[in-house]
Each structure stands twice: as structure tokens, then as C-alpha cells.
gemmi code that builds the backbone of each chain (N, CA, C; Angstrom):
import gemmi

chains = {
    "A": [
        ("UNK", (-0.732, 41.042, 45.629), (-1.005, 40.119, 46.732), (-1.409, 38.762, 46.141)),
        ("UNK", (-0.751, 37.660, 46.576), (-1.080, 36.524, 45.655), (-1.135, 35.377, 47.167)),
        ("UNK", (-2.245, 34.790, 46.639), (-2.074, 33.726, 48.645), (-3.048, 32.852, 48.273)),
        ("UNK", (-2.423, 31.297, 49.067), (-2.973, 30.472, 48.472), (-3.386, 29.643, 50.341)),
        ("UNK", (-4.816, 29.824, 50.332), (-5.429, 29.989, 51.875), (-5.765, 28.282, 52.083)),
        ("UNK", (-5.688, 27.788, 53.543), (-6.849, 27.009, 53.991), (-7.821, 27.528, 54.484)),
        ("UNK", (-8.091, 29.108, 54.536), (-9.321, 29.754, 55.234), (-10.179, 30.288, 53.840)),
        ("UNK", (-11.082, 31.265, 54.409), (-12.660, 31.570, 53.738), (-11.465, 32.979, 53.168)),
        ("UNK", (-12.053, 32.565, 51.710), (-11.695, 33.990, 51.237), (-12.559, 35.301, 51.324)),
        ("UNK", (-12.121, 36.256, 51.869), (-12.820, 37.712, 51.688), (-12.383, 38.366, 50.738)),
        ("UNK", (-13.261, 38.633, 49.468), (-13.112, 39.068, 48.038), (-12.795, 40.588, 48.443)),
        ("UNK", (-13.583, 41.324, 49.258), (-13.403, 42.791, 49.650), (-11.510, 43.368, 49.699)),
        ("UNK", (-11.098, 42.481, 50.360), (-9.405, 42.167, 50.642), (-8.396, 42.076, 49.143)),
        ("UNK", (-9.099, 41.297, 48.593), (-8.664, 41.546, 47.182), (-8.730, 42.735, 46.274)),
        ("UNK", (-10.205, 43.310, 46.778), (-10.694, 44.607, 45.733), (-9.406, 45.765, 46.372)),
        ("UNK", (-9.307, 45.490, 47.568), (-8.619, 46.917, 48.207), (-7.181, 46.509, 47.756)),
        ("UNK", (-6.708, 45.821, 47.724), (-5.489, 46.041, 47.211), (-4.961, 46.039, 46.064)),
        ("UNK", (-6.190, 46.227, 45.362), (-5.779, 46.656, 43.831), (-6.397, 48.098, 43.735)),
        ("UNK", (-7.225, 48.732, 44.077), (-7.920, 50.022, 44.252), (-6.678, 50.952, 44.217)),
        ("UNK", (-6.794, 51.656, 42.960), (-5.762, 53.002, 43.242), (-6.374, 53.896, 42.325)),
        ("UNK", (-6.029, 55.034, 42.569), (-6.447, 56.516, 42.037), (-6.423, 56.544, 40.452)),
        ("UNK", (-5.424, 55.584, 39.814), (-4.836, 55.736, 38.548), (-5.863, 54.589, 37.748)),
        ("UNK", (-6.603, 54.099, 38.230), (-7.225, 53.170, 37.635), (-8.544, 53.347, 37.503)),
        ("UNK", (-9.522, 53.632, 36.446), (-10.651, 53.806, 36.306), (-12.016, 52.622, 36.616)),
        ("UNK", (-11.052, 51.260, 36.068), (-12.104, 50.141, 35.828), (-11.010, 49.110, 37.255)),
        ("UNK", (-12.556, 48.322, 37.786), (-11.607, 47.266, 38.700), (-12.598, 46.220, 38.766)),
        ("UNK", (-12.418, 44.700, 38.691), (-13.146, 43.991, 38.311), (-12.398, 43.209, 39.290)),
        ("UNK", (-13.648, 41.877, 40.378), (-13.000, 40.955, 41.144), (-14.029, 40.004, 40.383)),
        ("UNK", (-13.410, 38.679, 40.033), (-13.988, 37.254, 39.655), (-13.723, 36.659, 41.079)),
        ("UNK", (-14.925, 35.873, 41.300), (-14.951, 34.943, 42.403), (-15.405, 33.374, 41.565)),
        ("UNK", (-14.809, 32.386, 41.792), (-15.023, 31.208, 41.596), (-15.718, 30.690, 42.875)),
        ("UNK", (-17.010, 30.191, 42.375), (-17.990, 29.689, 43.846), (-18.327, 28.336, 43.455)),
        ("UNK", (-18.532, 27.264, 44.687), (-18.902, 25.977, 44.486), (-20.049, 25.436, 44.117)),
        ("UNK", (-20.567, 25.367, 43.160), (-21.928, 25.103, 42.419), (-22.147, 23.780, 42.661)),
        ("UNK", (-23.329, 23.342, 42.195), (-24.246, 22.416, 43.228), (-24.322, 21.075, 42.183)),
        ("UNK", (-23.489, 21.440, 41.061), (-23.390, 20.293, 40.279), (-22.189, 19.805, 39.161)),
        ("UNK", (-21.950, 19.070, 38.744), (-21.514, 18.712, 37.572), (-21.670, 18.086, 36.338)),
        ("UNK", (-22.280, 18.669, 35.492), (-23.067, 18.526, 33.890), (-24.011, 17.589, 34.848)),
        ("UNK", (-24.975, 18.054, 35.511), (-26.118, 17.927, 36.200), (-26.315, 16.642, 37.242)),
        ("UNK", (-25.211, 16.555, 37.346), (-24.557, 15.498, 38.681), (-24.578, 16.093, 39.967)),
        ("UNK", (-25.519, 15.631, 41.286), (-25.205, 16.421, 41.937), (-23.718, 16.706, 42.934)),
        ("UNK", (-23.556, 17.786, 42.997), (-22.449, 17.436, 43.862), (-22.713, 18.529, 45.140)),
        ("UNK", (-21.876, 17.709, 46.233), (-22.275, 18.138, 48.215), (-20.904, 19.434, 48.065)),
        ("UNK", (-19.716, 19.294, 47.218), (-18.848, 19.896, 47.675), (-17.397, 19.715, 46.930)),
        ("UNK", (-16.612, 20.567, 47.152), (-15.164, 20.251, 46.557), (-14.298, 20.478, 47.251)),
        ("UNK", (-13.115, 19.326, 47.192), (-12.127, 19.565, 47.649), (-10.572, 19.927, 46.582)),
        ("UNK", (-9.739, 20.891, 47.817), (-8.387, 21.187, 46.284), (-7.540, 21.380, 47.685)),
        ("UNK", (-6.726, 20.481, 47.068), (-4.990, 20.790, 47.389), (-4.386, 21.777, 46.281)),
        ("UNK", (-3.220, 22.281, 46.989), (-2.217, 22.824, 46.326), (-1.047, 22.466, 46.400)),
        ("UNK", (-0.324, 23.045, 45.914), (1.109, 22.912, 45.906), (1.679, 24.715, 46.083)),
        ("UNK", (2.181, 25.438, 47.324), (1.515, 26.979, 47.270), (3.327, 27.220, 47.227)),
        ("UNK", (4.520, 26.296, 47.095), (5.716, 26.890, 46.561), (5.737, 27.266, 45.223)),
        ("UNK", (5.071, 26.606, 44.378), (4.839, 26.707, 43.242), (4.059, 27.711, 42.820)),
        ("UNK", (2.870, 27.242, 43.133), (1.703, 28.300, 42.786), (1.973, 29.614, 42.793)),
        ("UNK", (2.681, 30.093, 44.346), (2.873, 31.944, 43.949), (3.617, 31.863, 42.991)),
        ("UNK", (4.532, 31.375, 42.673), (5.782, 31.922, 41.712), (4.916, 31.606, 40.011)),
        ("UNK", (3.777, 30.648, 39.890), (3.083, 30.793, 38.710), (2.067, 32.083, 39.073)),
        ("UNK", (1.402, 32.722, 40.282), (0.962, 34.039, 39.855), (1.722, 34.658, 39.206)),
        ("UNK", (2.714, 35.113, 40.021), (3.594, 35.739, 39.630), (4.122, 36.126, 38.097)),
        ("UNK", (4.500, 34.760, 37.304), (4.582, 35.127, 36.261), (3.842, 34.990, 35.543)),
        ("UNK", (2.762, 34.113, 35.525), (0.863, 34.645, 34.855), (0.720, 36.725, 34.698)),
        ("UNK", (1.094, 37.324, 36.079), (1.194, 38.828, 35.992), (2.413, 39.487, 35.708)),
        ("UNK", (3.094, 38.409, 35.400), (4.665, 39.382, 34.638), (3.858, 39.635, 32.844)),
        ("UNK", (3.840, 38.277, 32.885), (2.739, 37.999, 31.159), (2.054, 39.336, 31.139)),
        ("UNK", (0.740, 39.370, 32.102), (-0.052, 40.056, 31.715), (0.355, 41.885, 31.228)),
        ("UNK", (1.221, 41.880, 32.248), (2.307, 43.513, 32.262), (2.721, 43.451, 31.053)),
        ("UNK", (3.397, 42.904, 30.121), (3.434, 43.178, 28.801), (2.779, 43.759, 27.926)),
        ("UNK", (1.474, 43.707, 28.244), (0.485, 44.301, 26.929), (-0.527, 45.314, 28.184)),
        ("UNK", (-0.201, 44.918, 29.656), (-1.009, 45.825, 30.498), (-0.186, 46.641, 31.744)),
        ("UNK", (0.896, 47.439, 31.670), (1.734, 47.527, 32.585), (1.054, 47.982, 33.265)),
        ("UNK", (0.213, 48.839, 33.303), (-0.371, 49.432, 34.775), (-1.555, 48.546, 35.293)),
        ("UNK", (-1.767, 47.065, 34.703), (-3.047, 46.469, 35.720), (-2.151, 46.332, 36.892)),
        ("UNK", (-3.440, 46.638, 38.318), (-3.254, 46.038, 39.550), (-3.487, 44.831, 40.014)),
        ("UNK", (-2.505, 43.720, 40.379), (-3.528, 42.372, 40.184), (-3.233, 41.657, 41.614)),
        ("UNK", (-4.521, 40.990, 42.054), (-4.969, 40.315, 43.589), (-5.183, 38.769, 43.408)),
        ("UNK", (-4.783, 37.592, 43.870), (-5.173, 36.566, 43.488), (-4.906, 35.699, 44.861)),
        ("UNK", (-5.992, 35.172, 44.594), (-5.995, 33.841, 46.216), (-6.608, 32.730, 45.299)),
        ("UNK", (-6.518, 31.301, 46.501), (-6.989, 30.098, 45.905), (-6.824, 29.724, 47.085)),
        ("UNK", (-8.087, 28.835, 47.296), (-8.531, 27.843, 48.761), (-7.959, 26.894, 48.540)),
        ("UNK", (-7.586, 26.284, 49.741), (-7.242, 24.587, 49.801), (-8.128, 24.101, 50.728)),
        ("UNK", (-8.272, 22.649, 50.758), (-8.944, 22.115, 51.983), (-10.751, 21.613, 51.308)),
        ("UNK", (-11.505, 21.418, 52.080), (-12.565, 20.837, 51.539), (-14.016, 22.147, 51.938)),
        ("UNK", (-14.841, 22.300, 50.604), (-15.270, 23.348, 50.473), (-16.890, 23.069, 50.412)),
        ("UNK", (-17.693, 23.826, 51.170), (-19.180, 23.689, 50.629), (-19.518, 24.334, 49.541)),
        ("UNK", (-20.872, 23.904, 48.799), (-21.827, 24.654, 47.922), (-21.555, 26.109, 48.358)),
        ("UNK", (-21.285, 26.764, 47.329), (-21.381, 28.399, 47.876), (-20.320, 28.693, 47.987)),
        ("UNK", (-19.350, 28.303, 48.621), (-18.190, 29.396, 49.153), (-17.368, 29.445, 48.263)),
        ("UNK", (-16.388, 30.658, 47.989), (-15.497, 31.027, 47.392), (-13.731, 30.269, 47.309)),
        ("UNK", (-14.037, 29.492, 45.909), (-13.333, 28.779, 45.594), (-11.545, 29.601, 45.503)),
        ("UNK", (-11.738, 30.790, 44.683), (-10.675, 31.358, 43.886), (-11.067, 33.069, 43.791)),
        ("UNK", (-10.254, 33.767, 43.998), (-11.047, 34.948, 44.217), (-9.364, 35.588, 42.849)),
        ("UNK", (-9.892, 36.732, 42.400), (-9.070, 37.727, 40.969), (-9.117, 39.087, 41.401)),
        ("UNK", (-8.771, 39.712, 41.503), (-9.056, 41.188, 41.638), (-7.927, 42.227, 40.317)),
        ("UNK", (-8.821, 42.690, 39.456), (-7.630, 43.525, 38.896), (-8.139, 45.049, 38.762)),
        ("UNK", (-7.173, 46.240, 38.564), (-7.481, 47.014, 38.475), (-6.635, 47.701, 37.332)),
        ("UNK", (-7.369, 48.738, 36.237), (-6.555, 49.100, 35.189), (-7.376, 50.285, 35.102)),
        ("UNK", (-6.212, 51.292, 34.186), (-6.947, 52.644, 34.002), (-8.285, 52.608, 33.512)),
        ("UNK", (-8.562, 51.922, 31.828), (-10.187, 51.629, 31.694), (-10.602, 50.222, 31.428)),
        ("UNK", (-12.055, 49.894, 31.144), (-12.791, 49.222, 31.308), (-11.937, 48.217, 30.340)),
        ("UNK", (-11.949, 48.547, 29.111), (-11.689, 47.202, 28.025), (-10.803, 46.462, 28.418)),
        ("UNK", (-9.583, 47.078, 28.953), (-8.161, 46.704, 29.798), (-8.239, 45.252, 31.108)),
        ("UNK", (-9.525, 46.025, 31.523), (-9.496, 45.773, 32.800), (-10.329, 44.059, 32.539)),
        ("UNK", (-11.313, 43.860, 31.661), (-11.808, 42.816, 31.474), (-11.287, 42.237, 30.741)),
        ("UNK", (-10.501, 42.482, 29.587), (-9.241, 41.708, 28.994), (-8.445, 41.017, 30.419)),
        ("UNK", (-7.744, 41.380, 31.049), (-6.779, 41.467, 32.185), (-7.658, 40.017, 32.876)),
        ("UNK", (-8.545, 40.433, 33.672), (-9.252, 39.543, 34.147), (-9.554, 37.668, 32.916)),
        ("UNK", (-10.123, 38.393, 32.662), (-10.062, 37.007, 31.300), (-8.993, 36.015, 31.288)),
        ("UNK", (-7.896, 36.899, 30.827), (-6.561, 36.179, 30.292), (-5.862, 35.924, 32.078)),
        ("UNK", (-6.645, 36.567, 33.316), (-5.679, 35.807, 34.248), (-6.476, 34.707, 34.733)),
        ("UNK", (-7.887, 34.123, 34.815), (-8.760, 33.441, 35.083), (-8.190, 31.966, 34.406)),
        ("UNK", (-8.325, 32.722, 32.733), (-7.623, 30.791, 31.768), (-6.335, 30.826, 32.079)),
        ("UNK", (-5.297, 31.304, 32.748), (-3.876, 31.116, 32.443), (-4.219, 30.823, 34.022)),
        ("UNK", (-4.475, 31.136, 35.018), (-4.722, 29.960, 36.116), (-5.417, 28.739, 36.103)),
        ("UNK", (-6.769, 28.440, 34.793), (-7.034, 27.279, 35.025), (-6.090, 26.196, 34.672)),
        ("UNK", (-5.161, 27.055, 33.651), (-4.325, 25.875, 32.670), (-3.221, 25.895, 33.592)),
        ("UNK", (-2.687, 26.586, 33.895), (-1.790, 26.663, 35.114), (-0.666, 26.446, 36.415)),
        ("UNK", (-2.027, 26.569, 37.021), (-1.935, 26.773, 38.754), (-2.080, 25.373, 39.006)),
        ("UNK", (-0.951, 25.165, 40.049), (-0.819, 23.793, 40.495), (-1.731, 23.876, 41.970)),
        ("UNK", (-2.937, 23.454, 40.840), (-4.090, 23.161, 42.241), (-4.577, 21.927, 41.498)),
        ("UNK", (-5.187, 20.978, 42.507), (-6.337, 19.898, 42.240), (-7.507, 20.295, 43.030)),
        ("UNK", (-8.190, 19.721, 41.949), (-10.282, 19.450, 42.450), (-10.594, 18.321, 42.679)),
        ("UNK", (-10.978, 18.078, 43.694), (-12.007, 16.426, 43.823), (-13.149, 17.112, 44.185)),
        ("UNK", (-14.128, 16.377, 43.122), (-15.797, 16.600, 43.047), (-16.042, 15.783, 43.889)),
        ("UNK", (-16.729, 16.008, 44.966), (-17.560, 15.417, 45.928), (-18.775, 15.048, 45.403)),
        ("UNK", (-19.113, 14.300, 45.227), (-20.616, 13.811, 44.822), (-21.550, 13.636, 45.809)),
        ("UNK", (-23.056, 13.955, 45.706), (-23.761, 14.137, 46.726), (-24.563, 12.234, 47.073)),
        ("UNK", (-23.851, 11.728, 46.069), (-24.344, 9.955, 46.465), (-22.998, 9.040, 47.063)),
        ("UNK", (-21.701, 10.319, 47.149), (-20.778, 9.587, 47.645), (-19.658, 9.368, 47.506)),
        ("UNK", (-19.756, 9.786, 45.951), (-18.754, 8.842, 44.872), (-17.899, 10.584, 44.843)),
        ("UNK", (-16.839, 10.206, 44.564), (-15.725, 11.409, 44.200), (-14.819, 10.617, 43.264)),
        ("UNK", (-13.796, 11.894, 42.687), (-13.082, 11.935, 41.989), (-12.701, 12.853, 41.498)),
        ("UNK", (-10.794, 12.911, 41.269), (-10.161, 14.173, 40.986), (-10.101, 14.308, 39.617)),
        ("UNK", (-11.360, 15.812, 39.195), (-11.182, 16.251, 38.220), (-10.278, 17.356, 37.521)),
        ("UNK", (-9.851, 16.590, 36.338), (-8.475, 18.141, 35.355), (-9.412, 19.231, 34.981)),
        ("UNK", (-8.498, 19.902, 34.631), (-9.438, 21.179, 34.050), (-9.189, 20.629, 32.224)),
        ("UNK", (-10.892, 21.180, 31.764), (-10.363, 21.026, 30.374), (-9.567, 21.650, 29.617)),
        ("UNK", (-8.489, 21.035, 28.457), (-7.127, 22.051, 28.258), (-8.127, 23.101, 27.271)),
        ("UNK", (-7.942, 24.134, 27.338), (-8.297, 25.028, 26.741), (-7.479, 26.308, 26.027)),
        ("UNK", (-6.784, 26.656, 25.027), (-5.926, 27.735, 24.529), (-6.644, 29.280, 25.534)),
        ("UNK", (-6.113, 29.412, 26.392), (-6.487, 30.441, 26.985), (-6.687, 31.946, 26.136)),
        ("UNK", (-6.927, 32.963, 26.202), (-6.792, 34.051, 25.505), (-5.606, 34.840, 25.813)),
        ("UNK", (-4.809, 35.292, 24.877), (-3.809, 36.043, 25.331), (-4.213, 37.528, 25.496)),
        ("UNK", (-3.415, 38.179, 26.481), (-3.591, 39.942, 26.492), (-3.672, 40.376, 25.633)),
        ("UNK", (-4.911, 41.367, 25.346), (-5.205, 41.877, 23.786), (-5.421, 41.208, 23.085)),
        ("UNK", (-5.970, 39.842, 22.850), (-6.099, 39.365, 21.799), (-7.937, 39.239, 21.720)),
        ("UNK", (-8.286, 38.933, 20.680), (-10.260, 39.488, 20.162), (-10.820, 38.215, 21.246)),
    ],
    "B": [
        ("UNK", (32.800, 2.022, 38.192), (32.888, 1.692, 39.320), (31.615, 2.302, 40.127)),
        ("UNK", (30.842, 1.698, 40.598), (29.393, 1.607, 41.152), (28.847, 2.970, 41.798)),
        ("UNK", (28.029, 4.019, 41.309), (28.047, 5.029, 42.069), (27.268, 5.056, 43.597)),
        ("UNK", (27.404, 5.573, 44.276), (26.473, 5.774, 45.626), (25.097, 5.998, 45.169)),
        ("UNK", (24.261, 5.339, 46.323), (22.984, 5.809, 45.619), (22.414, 6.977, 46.112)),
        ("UNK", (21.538, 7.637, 45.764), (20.893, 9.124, 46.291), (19.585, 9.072, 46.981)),
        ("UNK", (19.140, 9.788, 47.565), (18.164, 9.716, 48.197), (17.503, 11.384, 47.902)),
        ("UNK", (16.267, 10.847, 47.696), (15.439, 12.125, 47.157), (14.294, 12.198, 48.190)),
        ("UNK", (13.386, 13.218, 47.906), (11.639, 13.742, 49.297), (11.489, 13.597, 47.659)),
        ("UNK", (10.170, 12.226, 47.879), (8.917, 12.493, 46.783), (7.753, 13.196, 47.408)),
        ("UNK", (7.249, 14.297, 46.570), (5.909, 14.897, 47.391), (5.373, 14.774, 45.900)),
        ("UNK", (3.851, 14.337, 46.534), (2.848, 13.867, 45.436), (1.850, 14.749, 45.706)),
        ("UNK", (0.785, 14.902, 44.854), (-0.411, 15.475, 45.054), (-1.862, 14.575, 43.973)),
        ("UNK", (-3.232, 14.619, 44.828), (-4.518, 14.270, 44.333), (-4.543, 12.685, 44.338)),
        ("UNK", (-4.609, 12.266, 42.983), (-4.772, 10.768, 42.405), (-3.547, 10.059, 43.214)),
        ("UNK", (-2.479, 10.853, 42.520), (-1.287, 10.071, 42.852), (-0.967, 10.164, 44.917)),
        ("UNK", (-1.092, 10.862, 45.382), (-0.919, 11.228, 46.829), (-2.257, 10.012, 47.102)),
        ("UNK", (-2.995, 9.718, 46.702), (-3.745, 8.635, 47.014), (-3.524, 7.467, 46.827)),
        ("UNK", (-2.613, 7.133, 45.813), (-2.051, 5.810, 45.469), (-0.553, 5.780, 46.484)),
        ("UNK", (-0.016, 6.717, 46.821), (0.864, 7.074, 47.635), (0.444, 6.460, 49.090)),
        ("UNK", (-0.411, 7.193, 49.491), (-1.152, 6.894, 51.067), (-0.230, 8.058, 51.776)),
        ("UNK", (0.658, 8.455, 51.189), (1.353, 10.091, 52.268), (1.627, 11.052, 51.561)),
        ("UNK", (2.002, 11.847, 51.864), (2.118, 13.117, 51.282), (3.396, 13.367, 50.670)),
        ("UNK", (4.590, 12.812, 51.246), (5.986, 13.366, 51.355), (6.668, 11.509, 51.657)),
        ("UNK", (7.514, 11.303, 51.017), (8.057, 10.315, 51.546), (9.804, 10.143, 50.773)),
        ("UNK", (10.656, 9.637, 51.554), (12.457, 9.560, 51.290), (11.985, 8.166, 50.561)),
        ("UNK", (12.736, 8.821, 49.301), (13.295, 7.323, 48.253), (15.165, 7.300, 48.219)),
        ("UNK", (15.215, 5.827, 47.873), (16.676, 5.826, 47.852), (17.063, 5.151, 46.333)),
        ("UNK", (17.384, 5.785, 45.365), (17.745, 5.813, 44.234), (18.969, 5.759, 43.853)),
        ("UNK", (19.750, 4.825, 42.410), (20.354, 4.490, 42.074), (20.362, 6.521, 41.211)),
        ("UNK", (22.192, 6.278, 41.037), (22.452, 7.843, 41.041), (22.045, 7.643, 39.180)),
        ("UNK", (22.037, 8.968, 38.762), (21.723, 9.017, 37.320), (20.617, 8.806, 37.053)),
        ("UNK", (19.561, 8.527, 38.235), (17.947, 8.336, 37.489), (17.592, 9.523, 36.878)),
        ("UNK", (16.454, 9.775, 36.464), (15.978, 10.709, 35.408), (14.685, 10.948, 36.856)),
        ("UNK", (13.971, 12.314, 36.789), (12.385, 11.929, 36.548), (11.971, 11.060, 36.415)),
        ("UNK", (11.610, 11.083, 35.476), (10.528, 9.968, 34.456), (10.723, 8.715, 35.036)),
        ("UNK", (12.292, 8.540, 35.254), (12.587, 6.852, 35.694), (12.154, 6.761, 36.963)),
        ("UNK", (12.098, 7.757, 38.084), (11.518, 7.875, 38.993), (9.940, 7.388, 38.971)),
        ("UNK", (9.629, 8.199, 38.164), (8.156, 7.872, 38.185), (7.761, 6.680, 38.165)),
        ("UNK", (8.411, 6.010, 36.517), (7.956, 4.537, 36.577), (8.436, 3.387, 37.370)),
        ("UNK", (9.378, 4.059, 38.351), (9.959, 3.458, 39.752), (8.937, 3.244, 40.524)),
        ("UNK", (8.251, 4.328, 40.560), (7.161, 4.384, 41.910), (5.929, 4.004, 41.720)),
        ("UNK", (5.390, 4.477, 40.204), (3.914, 3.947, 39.871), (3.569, 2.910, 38.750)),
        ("UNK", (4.975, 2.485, 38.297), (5.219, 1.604, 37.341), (4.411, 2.058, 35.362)),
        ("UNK", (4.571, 0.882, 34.841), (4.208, 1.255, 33.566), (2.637, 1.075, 33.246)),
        ("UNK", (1.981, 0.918, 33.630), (0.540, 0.390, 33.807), (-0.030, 1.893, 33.414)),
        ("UNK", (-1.259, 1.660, 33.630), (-2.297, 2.846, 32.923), (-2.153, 4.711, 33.437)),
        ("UNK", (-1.551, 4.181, 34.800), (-0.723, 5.419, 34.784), (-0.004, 6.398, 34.247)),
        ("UNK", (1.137, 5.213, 33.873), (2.611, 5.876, 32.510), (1.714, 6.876, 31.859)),
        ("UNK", (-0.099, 6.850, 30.860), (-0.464, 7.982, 30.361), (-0.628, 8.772, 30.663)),
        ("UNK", (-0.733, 9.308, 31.598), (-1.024, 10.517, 32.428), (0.019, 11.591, 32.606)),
        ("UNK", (0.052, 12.557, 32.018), (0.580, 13.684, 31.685), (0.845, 14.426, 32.608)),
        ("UNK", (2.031, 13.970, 33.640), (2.622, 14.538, 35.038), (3.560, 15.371, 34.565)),
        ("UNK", (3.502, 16.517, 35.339), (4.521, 17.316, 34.966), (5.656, 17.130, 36.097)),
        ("UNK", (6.996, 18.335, 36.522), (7.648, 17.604, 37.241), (8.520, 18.781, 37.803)),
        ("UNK", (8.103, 18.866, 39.237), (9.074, 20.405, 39.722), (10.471, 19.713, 40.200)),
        ("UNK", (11.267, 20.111, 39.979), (12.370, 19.575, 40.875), (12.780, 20.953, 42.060)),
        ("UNK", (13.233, 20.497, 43.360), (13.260, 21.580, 44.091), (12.705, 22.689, 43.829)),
        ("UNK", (11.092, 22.516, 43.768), (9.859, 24.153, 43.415), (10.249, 24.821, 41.857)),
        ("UNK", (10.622, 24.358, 41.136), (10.796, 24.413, 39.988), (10.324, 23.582, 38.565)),
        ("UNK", (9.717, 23.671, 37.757), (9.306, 22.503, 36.846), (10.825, 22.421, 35.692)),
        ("UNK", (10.591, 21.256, 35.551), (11.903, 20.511, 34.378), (11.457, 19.858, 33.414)),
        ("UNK", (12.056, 19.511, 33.145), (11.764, 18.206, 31.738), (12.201, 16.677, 32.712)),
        ("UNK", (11.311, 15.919, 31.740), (11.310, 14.934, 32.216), (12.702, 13.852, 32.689)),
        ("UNK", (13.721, 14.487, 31.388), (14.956, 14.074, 31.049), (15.920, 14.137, 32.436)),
        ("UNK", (15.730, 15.679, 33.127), (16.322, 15.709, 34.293), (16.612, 14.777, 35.460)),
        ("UNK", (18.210, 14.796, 35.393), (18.546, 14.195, 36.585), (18.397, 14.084, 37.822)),
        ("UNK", (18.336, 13.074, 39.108), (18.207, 13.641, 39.773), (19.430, 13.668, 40.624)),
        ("UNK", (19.644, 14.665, 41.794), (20.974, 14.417, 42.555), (20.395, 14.330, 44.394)),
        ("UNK", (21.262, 13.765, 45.156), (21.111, 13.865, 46.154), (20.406, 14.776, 47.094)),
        ("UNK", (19.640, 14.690, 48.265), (19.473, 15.845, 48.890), (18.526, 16.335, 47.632)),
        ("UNK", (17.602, 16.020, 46.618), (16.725, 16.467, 45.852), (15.168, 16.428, 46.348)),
        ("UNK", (14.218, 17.367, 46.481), (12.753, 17.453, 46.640), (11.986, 17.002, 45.064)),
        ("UNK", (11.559, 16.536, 44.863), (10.839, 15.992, 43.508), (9.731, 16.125, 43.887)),
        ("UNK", (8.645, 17.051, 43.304), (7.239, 16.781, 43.386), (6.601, 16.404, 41.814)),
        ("UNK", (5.743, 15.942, 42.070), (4.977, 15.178, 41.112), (3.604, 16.078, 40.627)),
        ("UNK", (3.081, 16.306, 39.599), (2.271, 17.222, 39.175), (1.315, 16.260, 38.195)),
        ("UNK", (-0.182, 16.028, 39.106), (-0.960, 15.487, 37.611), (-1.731, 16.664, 36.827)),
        ("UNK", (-2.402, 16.936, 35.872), (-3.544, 17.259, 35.574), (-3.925, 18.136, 36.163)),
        ("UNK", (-3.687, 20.255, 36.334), (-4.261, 20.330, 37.315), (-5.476, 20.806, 37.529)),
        ("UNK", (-6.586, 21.379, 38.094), (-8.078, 21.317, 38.201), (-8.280, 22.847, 38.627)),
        ("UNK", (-7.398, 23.553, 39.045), (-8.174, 25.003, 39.990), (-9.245, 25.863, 39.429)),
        ("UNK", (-9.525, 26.613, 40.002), (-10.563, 27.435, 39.813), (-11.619, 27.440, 40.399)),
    ],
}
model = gemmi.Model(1)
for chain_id, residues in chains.items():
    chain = gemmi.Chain(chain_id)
    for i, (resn, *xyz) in enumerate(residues, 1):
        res = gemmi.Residue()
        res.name, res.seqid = resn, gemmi.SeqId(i, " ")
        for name, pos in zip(("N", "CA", "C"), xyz):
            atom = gemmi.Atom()
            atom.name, atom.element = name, gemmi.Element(name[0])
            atom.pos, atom.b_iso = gemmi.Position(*pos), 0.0
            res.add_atom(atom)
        chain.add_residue(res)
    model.add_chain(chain)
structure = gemmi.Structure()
structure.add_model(model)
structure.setup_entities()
């Protein structure tokens, strides 16, 4: 299930559709709107997408991951629209037979969406001021790797 | 002998959709432009040109080199931020 919302994500929705009998470990990451930036305050964020694009980069972000994890189960949403402190930015759900799998999995789909996913952030600043921030480039971790 | 010109949908997003003022807008282009020539069509060579846009053509990403043809959707990709 991969969906890229103007509504409130429900993380529960994610967990269940990765939940299966064959999978021991299941892990959901939620990305939430924190109250600052390197101690700047900020009221809120806003993100567009681009969501023709975007599914077809889940998509193969979890073709990737099936290579070194064929049996993870994987759930992924991303908000658009303008967001308060608190609410759920980006929601992950994966599920794999065990634990090590399953937090590898998660990991490597978290950085291969930040580097990614054709989404933007504008930091709302709580004095006013905004501006659309990149993500920093970062070599993500590959599946299985230390 | 002079080709027809083409007409492309620019869809922008963030910085650039702000320097834009719309979301989606019909350009009418000389045939054989590139991308790229697009770009510096629309936002010129100024401090922009650095900015490391990537470039879907009809929901697809390309190289910059790519042509464009008639009846083409071009979206514009800065920098992107999710998570």
C-alpha cells in the first residue's frame, strides 16, 4: 500500500497491511512535526508532492529492498498540504520474518525516501519567516549492509 | 526549413512553483529544445542555473539532454525535502 494523502495519517492502517502470519518482526516509523529547527522555532510544515511520481519511486525503493529481503511486507504514505507540531508527517510500516531483517528494511526504506521521494518541505517559522528546505544528501544504507 | 513550434504543460513544484506564481502552465517552444534549454528559458541563467533540478518528462525522470516533443508534460524537480 503506498499513498501519498492531503489527510491525517492513521499509522494503525499501515501496521495492518503489512501484518501477516509469516512474519515475526513488524516495525512502523512515523515522521512527526517537531517544534524546531537546529533550535529555531518552528509553528509548522508544509510539503507538496508530486504523487505520479512518488508511487512509482515507492515502488521501486521496495523492488530494491526485495533483493536482499523478498519476504518484507512494506506500507508507505506521505502528507501533503500544511501540517501542525505533532502530526504525522510520513508514516513506514514493514513486516519481515525476524527482527534484524525487519529494522534493516525499515532503515534502508526511511534514507532511500529522504534522498528520493519527490516531496518538498517549507519550514514554517514561528516569527514568520519560511523557507523550502532540501534534505541533507546523505549515502543512504543499503539492504544488509553494517 | 523552419520547424513548427511545440507546445509543452510546465508543472513546477516549491521554490520554483513560487517564482512561477501557478502550478501548471502551456509553453510554446521552438522544436528541438532540450530540458535544460527549457529551464534556462523560463528561469534564466542567474543564481538559479545552480540548483540541481532534476527532470520528469511525462511522470518519468530523464537527463537533462532530452528532447522535448509536442503534446509533452515537463515537470521540474528541485531539491527534494520529505520525511
Amino acid at each position: 500500500m503506498f499513498e501519498i494523502s492531503p489527510s491525517q495519517l492513521d499509522a494503525q492502517r499501515y501496521r495492518d497491511a503489512v501484518e501477516h502470519q509469516s512474519c515475526g518482526a513488524l516495525l512502523v516509523f512515523e515522521g512527526i512535526v517537531r517544534d524546531n529547527f537546529d533550535g529555531r522555532p518552528v509553528r509548522g510544515l508544509e510539503y507538496q508532492a508530486y504523487p505520479e511520481l512518488a508511487l512509482k519511486v515507492m515502488e521501486q525503493i521496495t523492488a530494491e529492498l526485495h533483493r536482499t529481503h523478498p519476504k518484507a511486507r512494506v506500507a508507505m504514505a506521505h502528507r501533503t498540504g500544511t501540517l501542525s507540531l505533532g502530526e504525522v508527517s510520513m508514516v513506514i510500516a514493514v513486516a519481515t520474518p525476524h527482527r534484524a531483517g525487519c529494522y534493516d528494511a525499515s532503515r534502508f526504506l526511511i534514507e532511500a525516501l529522504k534522498e528520493r521521494l519527490p516531496v518538498w518541505k517549507k519550514e514554517l517559522f514561528a516569527d514568520g519567516d519560511s523557507h523550502w528546505k532540501p534534505n541533507d544528501p546523505e549515502t543512504p544504507p543499503g539492504p544488509g549492509s553494517a | 526549413m523552419k520547424m513548427a513550434p511545440i507546445r509543452v504543460t510546465l508543472k513546477t513544484f516549491a521554490q520554483l512553483r513560487e517564482l512561477r506564481g501557478v502550478d501548471s502552465e502551456e509553453l510554446e517552444l521552438a522544436s528541438q529544445t532540450s530540458v535544460a534549454q527549457l529551464f534556462v528559458q523560463v528561469f534564466g541563467t542567474g543564481p538559479l542555473a545552480e540548483l540541481p533540478v532534476a527532470y520528469a518528462l511525462n511522470h518519468a525522470l530523464v537527463s537533462p539532454h532530452t528532447l522535448l516533443s509536442d503534446g509533452d508534460t515537463l515537470v521540474l524537480l528541485p531539491p527534494v525535502g520529505g520525511g
